[in-house]
N, C-alpha and C positions, 0 to 999 in steps of 0.2 A: 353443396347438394350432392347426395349421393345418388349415383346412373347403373354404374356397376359394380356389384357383389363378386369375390371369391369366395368360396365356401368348401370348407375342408370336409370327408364325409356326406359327399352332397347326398350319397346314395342310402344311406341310412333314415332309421324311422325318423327321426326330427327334420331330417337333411328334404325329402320329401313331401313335408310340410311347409318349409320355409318355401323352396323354389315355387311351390302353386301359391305364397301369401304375395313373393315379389312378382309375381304374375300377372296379380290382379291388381297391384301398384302399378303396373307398368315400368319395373326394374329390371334390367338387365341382370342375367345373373350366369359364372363359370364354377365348374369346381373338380375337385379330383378324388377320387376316389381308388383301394389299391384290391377291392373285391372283382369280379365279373360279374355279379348278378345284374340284371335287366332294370334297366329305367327308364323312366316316362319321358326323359328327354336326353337322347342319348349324344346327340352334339354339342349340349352341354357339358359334358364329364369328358375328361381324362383319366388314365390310370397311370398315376403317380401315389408311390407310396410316404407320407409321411416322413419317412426316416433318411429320405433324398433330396439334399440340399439343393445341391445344383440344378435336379429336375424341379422343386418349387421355386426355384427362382426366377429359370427360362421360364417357364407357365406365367406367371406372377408379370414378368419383362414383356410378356407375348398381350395378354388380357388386358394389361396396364388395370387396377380393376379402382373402386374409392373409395371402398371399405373390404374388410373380411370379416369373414364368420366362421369363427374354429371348431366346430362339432366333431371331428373327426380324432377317435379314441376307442380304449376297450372300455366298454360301461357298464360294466360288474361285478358287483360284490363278493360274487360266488367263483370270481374267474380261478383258476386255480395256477396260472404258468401268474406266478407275480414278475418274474422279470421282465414278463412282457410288457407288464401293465407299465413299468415305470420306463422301459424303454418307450413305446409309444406313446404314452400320457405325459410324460416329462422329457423325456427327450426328442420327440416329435415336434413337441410343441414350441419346443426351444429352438429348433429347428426352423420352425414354420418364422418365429419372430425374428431372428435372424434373415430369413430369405424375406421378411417382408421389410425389412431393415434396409436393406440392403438395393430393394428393386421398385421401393415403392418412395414417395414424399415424404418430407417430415409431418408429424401431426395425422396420419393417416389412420383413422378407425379401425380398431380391430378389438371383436369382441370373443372371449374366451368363453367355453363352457364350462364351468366348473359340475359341482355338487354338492346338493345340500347336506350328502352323507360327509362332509364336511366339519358337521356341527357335532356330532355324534350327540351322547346323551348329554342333557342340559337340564337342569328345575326349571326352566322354564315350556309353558303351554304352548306359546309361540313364538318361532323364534328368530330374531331378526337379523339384518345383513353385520352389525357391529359387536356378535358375538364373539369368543373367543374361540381357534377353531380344536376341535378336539374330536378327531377319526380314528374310527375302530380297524380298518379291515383296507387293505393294501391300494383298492380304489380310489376311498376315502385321501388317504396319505398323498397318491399318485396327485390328485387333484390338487390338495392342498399344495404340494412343491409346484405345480406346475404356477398357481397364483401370486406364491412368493417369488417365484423368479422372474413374472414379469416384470418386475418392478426397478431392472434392471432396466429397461427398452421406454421406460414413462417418459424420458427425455427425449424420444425420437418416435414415443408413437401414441396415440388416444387410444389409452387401452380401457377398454370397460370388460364386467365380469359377471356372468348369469350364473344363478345357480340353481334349476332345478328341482322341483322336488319329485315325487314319483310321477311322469309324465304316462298318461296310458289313454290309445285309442286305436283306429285300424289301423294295420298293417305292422303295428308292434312283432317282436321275437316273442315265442312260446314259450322261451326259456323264462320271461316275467311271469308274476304270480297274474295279474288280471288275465289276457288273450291265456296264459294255460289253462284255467280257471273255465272262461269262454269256451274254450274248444270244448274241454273235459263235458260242459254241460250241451254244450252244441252236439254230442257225437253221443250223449244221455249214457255218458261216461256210469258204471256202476257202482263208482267204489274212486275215492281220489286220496293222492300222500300229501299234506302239507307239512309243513314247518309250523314255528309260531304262530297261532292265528289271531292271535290277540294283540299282537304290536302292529300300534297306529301310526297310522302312514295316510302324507292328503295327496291321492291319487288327483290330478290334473290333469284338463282337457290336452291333447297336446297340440290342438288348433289354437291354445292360447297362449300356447309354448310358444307358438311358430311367429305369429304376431307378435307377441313383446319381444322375442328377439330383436326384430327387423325395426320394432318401436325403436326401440332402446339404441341397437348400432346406429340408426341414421337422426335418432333427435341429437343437432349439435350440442346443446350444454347442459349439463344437467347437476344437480349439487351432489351426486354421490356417482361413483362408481363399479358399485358392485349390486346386483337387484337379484333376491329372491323371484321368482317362477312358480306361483303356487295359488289354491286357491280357498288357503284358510282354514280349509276345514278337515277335522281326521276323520278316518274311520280305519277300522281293520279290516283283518281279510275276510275274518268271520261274519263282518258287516258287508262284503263285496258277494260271500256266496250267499247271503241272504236274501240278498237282492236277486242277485242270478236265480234262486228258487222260484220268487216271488213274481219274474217274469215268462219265466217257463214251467213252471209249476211240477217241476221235478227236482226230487231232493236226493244224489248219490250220499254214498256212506261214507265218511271221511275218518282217514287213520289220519294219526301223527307219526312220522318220522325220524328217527333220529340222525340219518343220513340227512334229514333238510334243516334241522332245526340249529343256529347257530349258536356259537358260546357265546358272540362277541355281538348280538343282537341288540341296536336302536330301538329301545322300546315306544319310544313316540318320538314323530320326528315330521311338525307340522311347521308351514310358513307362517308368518307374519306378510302379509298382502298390501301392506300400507304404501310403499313405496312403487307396489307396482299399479296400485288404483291412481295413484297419483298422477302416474309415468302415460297410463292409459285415459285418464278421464272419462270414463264414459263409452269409450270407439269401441267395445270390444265385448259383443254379451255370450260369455262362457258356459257351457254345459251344465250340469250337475249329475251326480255320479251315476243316476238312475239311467239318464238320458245316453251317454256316453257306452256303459254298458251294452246298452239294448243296441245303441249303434253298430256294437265291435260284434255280437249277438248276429245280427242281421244280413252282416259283411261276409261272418262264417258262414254262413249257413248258405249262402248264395256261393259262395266258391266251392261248399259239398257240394251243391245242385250241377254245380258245372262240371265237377268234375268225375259225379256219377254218370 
């Protein structure tokens, strides 16, 4: 039975979600994180960076914890320093399996985050966890080696593996196309730059993120080990500000960019859900993209007010 969680990245947009899901389970939960920004539960975190052994393992020694949850990563496509991505993404993480190797039981749960930009383009509509993996862009890769080398640790640890798809709700980075999308119309933006608007993408509540994570790490057995995070269904961006139109009833001017537009763009890049309705049954009733929106919509607009 799992009591208490470590969690890597506690402080992050997912990181944030999970801690209020084991809240309301009544789980204990620690984690570390190597930013200073503010959080809701500040005796929970430590500032330990990823790339420090020794300090996750004291941590790790101190919390004694019964599972972990590794969220903590650069998670972008667009990052441009790629040595980082693979020193933290891959070497972080090897890092972290190591210090939990080493501090924690055998057989001890520990679930990875991967990503779905994993799959990269495929003929297939939807696409499921026993694909082959094929990544375009140094994130994508990052994740990928991070997955294969667990597989080094499967003899001393329960490793399971989430992946993902476009997770989007409040308190997201601006730097993603929805909340900039949001702000742009929250702020009755006149004029906005996108990239491709046409490549489909299944934008996910990521309160259903946060819940099948914790699904997932604490149900003891399960016949697979790796689960999609997603909720079936695509739309594009074009489809995301149409909706934002349709709820505020203002329609800015939109250029295309070529500073945003990628060469190496996933033009559809939806879940298959089957493994995760299964995993769920029922416990868990998910947003839909309208709902979601109008939420992250609602969230801005209340932080303008306060902060006029």
């Amino acid at each position: 039975m799992v009591n208490r969680v470590f969690i890597t990245g506690i402080d992050g947009f997912i990181g944030k979600h999970v801690c209020d899901d084991l809240m309301r389970r009544g789980i204990d939960f620690y984690g570390i994180s190597d930013s200073e920004k503010s959080f809701a539960f500040p005796k929970k975190k430590k500032n330990v960076s990823i790339l420090d052994r020794l300090a996750l393992k004291k941590v790790l020694e101190e919390y004694k914890p019964d599972a972990i949850l590794h969220l903590a990563a650069i998670a972008s496509a667009t990052y441009e320093n790629a040595t980082s991505i693979y020193e933290i993404n891959v070497c972080g993480s090897e890092n972290l399996l190591e210090a939990v190797k080493a501090s924690c039981p055998v057989g001890t749960p520990i679930l990875l985050t991967s990503t779905a930009g994993v799959y990269g383009n495929q003929k297939y509509d939807y696409y499921e966890e026993n694909l082959p993996y094929s990544p375009v862009n140094h994130y994508s890769y990052s994740k990928m080696v991070m997955e294969l080398l667990s597989k080094n640790y499967k003899a001393n640890l329960d490793i399971k593996i989430v992946r993902p798809f476009n997770m989007i709700g409040i308190g997201q980075n601006e730097d993603f196309i929805a909340p900039k999308l949001v702000k742009a119309f929250s702020n009755r933006q006149r004029s906005i730059s996108l990239g491709n608007i046409d490549a489909i993408r299944d934008y996910t509540d990521v309160n259903l993120c946060a819940y099948a994570m914790v699904e997932f790490l604490i149900t003891e057995s399960t016949d697979y080990q790796v689960l999609n995070i997603c909720s079936g269904k695509g739309h594009s961006v074009r489809d995301v500000f149409e909706i934002l139109v349709s709820i505020t009833g203002f329609r800015p001017d939109v250029s295309i960019s070529d500073n945003i537009v990628r060469n190496n763009e996933i033009w559809r890049l939806v879940g298959s859900n089957s493994r995760l309705s299964d995993l769920l049954e029922g416990k868990f009733t998910t947003l839909d993209l309208n709902t979601i929106l109008k939420n992250m919509l609602d969230d801005t607009e209340k932080l303008y007010d306060i902060m006029v």
